[in-house]
N, C-alpha and C positions, 0 to 999 in steps of 0.2 A: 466654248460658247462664242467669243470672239472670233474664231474665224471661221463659223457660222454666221454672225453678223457679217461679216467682211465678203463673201460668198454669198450671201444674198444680195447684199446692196451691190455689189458689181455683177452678178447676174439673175435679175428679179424672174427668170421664169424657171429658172432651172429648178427642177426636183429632187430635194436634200433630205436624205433620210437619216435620221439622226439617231442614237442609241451607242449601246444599250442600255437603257435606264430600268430600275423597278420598287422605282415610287411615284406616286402621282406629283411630286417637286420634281421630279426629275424630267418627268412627261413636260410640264407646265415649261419649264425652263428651257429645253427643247423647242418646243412651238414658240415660243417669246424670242428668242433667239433666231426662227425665222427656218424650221423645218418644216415640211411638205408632209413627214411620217417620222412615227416615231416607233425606234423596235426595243421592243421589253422581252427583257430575261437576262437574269446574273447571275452565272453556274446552273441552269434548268440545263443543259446540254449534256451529251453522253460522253464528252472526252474534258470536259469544265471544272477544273478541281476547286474555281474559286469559293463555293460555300464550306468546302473542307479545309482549304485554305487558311481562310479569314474566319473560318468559326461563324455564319450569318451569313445570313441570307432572306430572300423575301420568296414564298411561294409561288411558284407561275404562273393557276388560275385568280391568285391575291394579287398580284404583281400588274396583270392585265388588268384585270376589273379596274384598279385604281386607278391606271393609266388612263383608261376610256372614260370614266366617271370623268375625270380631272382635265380630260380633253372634250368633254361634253359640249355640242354646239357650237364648236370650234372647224367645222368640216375636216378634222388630220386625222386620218386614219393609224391603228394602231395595227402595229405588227406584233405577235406571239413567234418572238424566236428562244427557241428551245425545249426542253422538254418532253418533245414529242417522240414515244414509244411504239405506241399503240393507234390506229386510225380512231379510235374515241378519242382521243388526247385532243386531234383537229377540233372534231366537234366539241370537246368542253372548253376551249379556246377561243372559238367563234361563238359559242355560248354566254362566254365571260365577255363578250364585245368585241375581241377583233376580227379587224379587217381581212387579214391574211395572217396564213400558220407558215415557220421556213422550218423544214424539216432537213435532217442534214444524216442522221445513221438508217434513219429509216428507208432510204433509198442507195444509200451506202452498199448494201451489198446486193443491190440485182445485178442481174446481166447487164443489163445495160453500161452501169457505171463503168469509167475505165480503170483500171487495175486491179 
């Protein structure tokens, strides 16, 4: 979080996206701290072992909603990073309130991608 603070105060316009948090303390703490966005999700991700890890974890349309609720009227958009399987996934994402969904296996294997 300090150097967060330190990064804003020496550059007030830059756009700092902060994460990965998934609890709304963590959103909160985040935006206080002087972030522009905030990206939730802790092991929702398809190569993420940390909820097997550590045993815990918070759900990722739980995890969002919270975020957004708890950054309510605050204009910082919240990002939904992880989780995403399925193109319903986006939409129950953006359903729980956020901003943007970053999808990372899901586009993983087209053509497109390199390797």
């Amino acid at each position: 979080m300090q150097r967060i603070r330190e990064t804003r105060a020496k550059y007030p316009d830059l756009q700092i996206i902060g994460g990965n948090v998934a609890t709304a303390a963590g959103a909160r703490a985040l935006a206080e701290a002087g972030c522009s966005a905030v990206k939730v999700g802790i092991g929702p991700g398809s190569i993420c072992t940390t909820r097997i890890v550590t045993g815990v974890g918070v759900p990722q349309i739980t995890a969002v909603a919270d975020a957004v609720e708890a950054l309510e009227g605050t204009g910082i958009p919240v990002i939904a990073d992880g989780g995403i399987r399925f193109s319903g996934d986006i939409a129950k994402a953006i359903a729980a309130g956020a901003s943007a969904v970053m999808v990372g296996s899901m586009l993983a294997g087209t053509e497109e991608s390199p390797g």
